[in-house]
C-alpha positions as CSV (number, residue, x, y, z in Angstrom):
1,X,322.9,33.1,209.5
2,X,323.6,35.5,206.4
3,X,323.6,38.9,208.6
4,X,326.7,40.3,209.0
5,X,327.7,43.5,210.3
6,X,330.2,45.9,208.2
7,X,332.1,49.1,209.3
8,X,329.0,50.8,210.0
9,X,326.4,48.2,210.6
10,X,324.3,45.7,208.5
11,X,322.4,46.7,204.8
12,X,321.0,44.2,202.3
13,X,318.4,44.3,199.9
14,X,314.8,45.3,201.3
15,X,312.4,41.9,201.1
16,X,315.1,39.9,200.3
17,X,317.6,39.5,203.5
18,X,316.1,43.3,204.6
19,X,313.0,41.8,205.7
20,X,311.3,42.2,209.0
21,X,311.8,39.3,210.6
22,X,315.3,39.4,210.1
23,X,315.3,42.9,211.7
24,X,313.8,41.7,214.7
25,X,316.2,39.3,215.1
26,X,318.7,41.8,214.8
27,X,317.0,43.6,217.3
28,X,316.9,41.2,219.6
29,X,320.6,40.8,219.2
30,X,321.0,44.4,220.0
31,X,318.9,44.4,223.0
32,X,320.7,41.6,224.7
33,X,323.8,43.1,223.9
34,X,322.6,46.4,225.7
35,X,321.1,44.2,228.5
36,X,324.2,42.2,229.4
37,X,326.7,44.4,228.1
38,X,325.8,48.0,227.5
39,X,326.5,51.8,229.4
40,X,323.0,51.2,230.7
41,X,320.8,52.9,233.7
42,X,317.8,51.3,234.9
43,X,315.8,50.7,232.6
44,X,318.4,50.9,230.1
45,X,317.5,53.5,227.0
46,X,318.2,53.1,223.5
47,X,317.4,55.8,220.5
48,X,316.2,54.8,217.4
49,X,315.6,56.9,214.0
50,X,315.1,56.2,210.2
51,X,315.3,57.2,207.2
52,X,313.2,58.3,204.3
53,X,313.6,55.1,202.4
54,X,310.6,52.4,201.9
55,X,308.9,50.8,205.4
56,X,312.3,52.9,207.2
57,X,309.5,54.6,209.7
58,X,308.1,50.4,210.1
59,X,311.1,49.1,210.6
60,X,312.0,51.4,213.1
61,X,308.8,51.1,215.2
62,X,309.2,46.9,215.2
63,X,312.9,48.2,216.5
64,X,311.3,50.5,218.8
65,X,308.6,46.9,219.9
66,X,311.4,44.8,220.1
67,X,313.4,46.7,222.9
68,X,310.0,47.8,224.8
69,X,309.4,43.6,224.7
70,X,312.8,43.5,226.3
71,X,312.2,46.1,229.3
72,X,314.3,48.6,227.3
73,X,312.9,52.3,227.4
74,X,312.7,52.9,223.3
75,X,313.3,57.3,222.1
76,X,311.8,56.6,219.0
77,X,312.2,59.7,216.5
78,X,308.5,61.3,214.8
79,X,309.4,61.7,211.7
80,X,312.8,60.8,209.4
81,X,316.2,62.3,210.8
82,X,319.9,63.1,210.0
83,X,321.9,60.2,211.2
84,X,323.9,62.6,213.2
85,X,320.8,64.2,215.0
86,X,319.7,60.3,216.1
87,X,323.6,60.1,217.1
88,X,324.0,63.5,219.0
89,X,320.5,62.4,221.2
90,X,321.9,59.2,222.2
91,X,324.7,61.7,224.2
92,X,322.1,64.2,225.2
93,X,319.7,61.0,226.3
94,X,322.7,59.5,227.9
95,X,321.4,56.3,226.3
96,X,323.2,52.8,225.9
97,X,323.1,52.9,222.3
98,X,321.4,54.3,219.1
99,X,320.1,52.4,216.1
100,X,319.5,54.1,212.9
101,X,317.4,52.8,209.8
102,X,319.1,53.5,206.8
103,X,321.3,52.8,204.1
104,X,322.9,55.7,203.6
105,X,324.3,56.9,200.2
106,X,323.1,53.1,198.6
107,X,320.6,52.9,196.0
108,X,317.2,52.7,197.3
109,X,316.2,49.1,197.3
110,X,319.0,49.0,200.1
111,X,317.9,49.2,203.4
112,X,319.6,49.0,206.9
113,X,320.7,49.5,210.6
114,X,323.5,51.7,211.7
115,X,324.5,50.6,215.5
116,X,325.8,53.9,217.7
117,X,327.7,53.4,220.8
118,X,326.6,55.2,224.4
119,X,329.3,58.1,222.6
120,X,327.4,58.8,219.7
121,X,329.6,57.9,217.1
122,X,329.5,53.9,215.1
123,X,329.5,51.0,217.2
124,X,333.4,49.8,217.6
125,X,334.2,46.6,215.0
126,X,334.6,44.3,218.6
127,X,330.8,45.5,219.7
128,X,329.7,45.1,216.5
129,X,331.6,41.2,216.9
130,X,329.1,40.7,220.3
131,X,326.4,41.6,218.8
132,X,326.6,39.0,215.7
133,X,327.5,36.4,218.2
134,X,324.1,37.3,220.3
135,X,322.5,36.9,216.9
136,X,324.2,33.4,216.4
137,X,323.5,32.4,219.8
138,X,319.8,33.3,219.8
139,X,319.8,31.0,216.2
140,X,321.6,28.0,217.8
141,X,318.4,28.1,220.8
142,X,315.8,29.1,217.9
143,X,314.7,31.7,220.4
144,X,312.6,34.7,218.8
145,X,312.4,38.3,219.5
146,X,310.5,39.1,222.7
147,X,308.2,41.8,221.5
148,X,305.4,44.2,222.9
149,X,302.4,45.5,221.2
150,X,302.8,49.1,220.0
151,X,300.2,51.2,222.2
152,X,300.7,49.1,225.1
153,X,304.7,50.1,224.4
154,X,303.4,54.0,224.7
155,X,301.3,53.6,227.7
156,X,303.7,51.8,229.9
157,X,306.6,54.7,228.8
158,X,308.7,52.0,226.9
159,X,308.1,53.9,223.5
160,X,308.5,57.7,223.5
161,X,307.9,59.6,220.4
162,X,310.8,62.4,220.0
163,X,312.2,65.0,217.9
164,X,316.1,64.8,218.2
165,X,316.8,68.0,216.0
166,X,316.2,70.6,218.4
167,X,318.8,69.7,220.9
168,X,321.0,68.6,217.9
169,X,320.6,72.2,216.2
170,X,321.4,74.0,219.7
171,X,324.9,72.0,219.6
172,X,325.9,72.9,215.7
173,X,325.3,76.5,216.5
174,X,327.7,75.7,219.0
175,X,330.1,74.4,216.8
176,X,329.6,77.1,214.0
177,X,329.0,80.9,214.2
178,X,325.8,81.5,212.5
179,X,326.7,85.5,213.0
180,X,329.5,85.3,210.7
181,X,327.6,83.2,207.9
182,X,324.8,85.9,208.2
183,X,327.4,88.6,207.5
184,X,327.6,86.6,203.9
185,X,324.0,87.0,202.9
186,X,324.5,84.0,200.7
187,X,322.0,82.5,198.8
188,X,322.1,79.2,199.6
189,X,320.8,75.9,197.7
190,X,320.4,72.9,200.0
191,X,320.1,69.4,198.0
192,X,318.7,67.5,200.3
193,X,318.9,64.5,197.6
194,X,315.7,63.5,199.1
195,X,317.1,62.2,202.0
196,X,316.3,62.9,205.9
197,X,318.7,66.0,205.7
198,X,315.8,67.8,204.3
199,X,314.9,70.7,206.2
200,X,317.7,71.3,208.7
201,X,320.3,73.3,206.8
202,X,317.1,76.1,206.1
203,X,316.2,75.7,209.6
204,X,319.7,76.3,210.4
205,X,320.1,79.4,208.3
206,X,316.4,81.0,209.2
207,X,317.7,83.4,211.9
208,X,320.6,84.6,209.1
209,X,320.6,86.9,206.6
210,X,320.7,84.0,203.8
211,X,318.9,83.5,201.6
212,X,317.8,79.0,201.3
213,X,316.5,77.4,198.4
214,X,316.1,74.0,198.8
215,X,315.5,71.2,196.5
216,X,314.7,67.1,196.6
217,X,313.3,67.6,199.9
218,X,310.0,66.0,199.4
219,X,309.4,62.6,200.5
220,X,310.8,60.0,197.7
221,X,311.5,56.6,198.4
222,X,313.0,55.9,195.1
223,X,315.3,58.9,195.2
224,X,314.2,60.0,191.8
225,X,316.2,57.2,190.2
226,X,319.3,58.1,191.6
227,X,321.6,57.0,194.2
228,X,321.3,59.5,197.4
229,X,324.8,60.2,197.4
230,X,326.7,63.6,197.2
231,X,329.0,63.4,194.0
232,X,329.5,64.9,191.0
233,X,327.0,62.5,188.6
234,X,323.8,62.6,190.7
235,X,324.4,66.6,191.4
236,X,322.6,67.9,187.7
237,X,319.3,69.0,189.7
238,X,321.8,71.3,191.8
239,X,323.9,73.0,189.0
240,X,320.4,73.6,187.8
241,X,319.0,75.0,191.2
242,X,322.1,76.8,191.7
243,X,321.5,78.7,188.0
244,X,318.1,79.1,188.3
245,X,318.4,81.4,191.8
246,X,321.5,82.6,191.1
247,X,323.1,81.3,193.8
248,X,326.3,81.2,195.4
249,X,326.8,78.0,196.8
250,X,324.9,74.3,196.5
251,X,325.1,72.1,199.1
252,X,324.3,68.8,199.0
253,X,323.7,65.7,201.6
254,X,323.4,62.0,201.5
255,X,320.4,60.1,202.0
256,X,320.9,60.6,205.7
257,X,323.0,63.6,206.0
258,X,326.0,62.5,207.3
259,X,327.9,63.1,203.9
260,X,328.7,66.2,202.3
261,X,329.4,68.0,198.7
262,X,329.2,70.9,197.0
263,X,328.7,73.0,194.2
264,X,330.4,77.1,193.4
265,X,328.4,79.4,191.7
266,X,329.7,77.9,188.7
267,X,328.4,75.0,188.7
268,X,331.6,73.1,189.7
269,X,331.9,70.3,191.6
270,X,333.7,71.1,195.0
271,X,334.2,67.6,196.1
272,X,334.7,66.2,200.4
273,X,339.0,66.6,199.5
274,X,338.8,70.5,199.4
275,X,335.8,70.7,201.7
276,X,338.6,68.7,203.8
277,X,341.5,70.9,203.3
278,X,339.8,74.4,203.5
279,X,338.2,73.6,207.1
280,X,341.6,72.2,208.7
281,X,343.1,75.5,207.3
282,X,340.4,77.6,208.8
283,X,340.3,75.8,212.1
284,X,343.8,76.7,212.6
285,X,344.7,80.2,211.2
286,X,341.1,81.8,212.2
287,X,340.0,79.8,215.1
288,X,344.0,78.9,216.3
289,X,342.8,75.1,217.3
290,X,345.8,72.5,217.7
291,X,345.3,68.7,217.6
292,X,345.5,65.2,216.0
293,X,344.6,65.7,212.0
294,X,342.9,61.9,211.4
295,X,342.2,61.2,207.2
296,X,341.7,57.4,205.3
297,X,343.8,56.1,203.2
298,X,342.1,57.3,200.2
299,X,341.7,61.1,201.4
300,X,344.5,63.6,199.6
301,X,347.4,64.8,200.4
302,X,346.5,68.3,200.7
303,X,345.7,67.4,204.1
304,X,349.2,65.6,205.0
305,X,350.7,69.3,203.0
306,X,348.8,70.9,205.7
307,X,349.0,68.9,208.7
308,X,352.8,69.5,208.0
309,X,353.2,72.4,207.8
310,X,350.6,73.5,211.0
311,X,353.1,71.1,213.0
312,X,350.3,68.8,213.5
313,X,350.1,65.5,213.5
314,X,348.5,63.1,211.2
315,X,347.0,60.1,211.4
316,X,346.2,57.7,208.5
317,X,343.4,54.8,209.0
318,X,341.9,52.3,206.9
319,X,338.7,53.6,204.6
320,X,335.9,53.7,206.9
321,X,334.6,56.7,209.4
322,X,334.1,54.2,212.1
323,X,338.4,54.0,212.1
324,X,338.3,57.7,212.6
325,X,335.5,57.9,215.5
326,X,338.3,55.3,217.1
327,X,340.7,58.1,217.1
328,X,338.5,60.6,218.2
329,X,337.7,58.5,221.3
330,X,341.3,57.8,222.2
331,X,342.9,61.7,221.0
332,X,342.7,65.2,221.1
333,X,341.5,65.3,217.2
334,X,341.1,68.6,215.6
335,X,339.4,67.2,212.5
336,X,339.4,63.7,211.1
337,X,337.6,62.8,207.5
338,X,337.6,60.0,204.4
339,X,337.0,60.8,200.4
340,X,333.8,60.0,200.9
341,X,332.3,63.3,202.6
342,X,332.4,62.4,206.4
343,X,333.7,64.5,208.3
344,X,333.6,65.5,211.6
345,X,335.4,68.4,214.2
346,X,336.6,68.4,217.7
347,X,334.0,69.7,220.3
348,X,331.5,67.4,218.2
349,X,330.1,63.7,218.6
350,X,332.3,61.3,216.4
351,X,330.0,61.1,213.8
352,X,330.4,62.0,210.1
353,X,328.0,65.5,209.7
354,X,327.5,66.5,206.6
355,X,324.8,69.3,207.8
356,X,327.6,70.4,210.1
357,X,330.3,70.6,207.6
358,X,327.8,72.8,204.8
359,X,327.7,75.0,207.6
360,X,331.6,75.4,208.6
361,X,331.4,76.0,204.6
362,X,329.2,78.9,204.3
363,X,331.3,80.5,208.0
364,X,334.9,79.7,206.1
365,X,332.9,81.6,202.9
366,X,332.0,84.4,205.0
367,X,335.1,85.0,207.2
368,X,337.3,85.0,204.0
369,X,334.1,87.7,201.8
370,X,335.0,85.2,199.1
371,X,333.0,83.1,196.7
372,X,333.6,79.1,197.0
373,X,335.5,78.6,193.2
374,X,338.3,81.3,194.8
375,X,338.5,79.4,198.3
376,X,339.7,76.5,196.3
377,X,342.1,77.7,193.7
378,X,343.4,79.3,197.2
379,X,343.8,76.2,199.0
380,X,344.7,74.4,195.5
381,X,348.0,77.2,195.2
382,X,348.6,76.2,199.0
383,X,348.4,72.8,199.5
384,X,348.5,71.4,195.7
385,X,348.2,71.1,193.4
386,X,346.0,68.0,193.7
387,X,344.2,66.2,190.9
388,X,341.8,63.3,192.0
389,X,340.0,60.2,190.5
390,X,338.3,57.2,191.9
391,X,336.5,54.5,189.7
392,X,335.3,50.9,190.8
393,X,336.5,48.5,188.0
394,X,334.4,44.8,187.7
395,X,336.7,41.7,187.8
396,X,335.9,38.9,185.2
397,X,336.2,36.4,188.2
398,X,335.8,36.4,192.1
399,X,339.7,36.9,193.7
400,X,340.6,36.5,197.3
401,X,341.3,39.7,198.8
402,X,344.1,38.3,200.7
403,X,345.8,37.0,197.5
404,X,345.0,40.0,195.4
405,X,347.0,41.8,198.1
406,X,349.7,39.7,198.5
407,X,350.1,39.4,194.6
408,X,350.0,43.5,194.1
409,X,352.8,43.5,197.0
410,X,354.9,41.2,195.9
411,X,354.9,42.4,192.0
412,X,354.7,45.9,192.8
413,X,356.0,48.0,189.9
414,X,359.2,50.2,190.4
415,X,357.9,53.0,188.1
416,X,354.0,54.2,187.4
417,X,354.3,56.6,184.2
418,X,357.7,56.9,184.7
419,X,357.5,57.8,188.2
420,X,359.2,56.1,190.6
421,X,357.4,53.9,193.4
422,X,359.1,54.5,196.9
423,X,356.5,53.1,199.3
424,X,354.1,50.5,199.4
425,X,351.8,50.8,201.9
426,X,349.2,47.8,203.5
427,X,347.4,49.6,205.6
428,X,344.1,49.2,204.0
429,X,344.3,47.4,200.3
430,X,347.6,48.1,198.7
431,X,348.8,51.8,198.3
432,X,351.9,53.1,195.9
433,X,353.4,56.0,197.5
434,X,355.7,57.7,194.2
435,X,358.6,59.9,194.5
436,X,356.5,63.1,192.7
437,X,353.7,62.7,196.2
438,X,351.3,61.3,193.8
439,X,349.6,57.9,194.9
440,X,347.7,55.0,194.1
441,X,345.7,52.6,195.9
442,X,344.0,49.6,195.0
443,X,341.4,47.9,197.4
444,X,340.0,44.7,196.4
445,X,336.6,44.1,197.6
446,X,335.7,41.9,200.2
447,X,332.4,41.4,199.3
448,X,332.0,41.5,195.7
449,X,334.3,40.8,192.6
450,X,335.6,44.3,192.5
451,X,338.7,46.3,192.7
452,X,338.6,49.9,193.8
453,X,340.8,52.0,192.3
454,X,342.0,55.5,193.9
455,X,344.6,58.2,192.3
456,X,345.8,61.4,192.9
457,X,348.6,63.2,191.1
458,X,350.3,66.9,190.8
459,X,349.0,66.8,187.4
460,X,346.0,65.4,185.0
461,X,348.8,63.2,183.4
462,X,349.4,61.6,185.8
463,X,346.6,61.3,187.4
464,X,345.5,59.2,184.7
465,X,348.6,57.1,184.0
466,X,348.0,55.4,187.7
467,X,344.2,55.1,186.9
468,X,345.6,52.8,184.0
469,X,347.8,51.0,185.7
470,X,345.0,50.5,188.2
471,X,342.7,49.3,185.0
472,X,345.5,46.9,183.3
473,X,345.4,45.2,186.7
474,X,341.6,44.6,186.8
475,X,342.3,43.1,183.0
476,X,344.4,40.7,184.3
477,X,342.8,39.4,187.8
């Protein structure tokens, strides 16, 4: 069986392994894992959204059949959601699990299924493990999916059509104080990126005094050409937007809204690092909140600056928000986020939320009467300064990840651009900790011959003299 589950699920390619009969066989999986092993009532309940991608609203009703066939009571969504919203109803449902269709930020012949837990955060890697061995089992007895018509599904109350952003809008403006943002009357341009976080930050903001343009949020399959994912490259429609109505802040989501980026009025890119490091700030001097600080191993080090010296403590995980949801289940975590643009608060599910954090933005803009290009020089003079790169380098040949990691630990370098090297961490890839607080980490791909190559230095310089290093040692894999 060639379906595997990664950190946050299963994706592949849509009528090649993405197909629907391999779904259904994934959601038969799922549904015996619920039925033997799930939080469960009687019956059991499972949520299930989608995506704007191709066939996401099919696939999700064959999801929908395939737990109805299985005596499992199905909350299927009306229409595309946030990934956060289908995750914050499995809580409000008290439902066994939650299974999202969607591949995220990938480019749109990707398709897939995100698995939540009964907590409304990403299935745990060892659920994830029973799952795929349901799946293997179900192969081994070439048993099929039990599945039940769709109408017959509605009349019996196995299938119930939903619409999980109402109760997942009343706990955000729980979370955020839409008085304060209003007291900014900022004109606001959402970048939905055509993605299923269309709508929600405009529905958010409608009882404020801002003013929301928004912009890809029109049903596209095909993204426009462009990954759906919030970085600087795929942002040119936003620096436009933000021009064109003069406004003071872009924000942007992934193609189901659990990532976040954004733009100043200038047209700058304010990337998930400084999104990062202004909200821990703000939680703590204007809100006074205290806890566990939880960041990958490719996030800056503005946040271990600030952690510091808050007295807080820190926590540093493997890339991956389904390592910090771990911690949020087992501590008291004030914030916890990856490079990426997931990020998530205490008080909230733990789920990366990246309508969520555009909203902390626009309070932390308001309670501080300052425009978004200040707020991060501010935090830059504070907690930096911090100059960031990543880039994905193509090996010539396939290498093990095991050996590339062994090798890059073994014949670490004692200086990077002259720097000295005085930690090597393992933690996730290999990671040179220098004497100056810049770092490097190099993550080999498990997957796919690639290595991914992280940086971040006091200065441009030497920002790019690790990126180099990190490039000579692509060369010679």
């Amino acid at each position: 069986m060639s379906i595997k589950f990664g950190t946050d699920g299963w994706r592949a390619v849509i009528s090649d392994t993405f197909t629907f009969n391999n779904l259904r066989l994934v959601a038969q999986a799922i549904a015996d894992y619920v039925l033997h092993e799930g939080e469960q009532g009687h019956p059991p309940e499972v949520v299930i959204g989608f995506d704007t991608r191709f066939l996401s609203d099919r696939y999700a009703t064959e999801v929908a059949r395939v737990m109805a066939g299985n005596g499992i009571v199905a909350w299927l969504t009306r229409a595309d959601a946030p990934t956060p919203a289908v995750s914050y109803s499995v809580v409000d449902k008290k439902a066994a699990a939650g299974i999202m269709i969607t591949a995220s930020h990938n480019p749109p012949r990707y398709n897939g299924v995100k698995l939540k837990a009964a907590y409304g955060g990403s299935a745990l890697p060892q659920q994830a493990r029973r799952v795929e061995h349901y799946l293997e089992q179900a192969e081994a007895q070439a048993r099929g999916p039990n599945i039940m018509d769709y109408q017959r599904a509605l009349d019996q109350g196995l299938i119930r059509r939903f619409d999980p952003v109402w109760a997942y809008y009343e706990h955000l403006s729980r979370l955020v104080d839409l008085d304060t943002i209003s007291l900014g009357e900022w004109r606001v341009v959402a970048d939905a990126m055509y993605g299923s976080g269309r709508g929600c930050i405009a529905e958010m903001l409608s009882r404020t005094r801002c003013r929301v343009y928004e912009i890809r949020g029109e049903m596209n399959p095909g993204f426009g050409g462009i990954h759906p994912e919030p970085i600087a490259r795929y942002l040119n429609a936003l620096v436009a937007a933000i021009a064109a109505h003069h406004a003071d802040v872009g924000l942007a989501t992934d193609g189901d809204a659990d990532r976040i980026g954004a733009m100043d009025c200038q047209g700058n890119f304010v990337d998930p690092h400084h999104i990062f490091a202004l909200a821990l700030r703000y939680l703590v001097q204007k809100r006074g909140w205290t806890g566990t600080v939880v960041k990958t191993v490719s996030t800056t080090q503005m946040v271990d600056r600030l952690a510091a010296m808050y007295g807080l403590p820190l926590v540093e995980t493997p890339v991956g928000f389904n390592y910090i949801a771990e911690r949020m289940l087992q501590d008291d975590v004030l914030i916890g986020g990856e490079e990426s643009g997931g990020l998530s608060i205490k008080g909230h599910i733990p789920e990366g939320d990246g309508v969520l954090m555009g909203l902390l933005l626009l309070e932390i803009m308001a309670e501080a009467r300052a425009p978004l290009h200040e707020l991060v020089a501010d935090i830059q003079r504070v907690a930096g300064p911090a100059h960031y790169a990543r880039c994905d380098l193509r090996l010539r040949h396939p290498v093990a990840k095991g050996e590339m990691i062994k090798r890059l630990t073994e014949d670490a370098p004692g200086t990077i651009g002259g720097t000295a090297v005085r930690e090597i961490s393992t933690l996730d890839g290999v990671k040179y900790r220098l004497t100056d607080e810049s770092w490097l980490l190099i993550r080999p791909s498990g997957t796919e011959p690639v290595l991914r190559v992280y940086a971040e230095s006091p200065t441009p310089e030497g920002m790019t003299a690790l990126l180099e290093y990190g490039k000579r040692v692509a060369a010679e894999a």
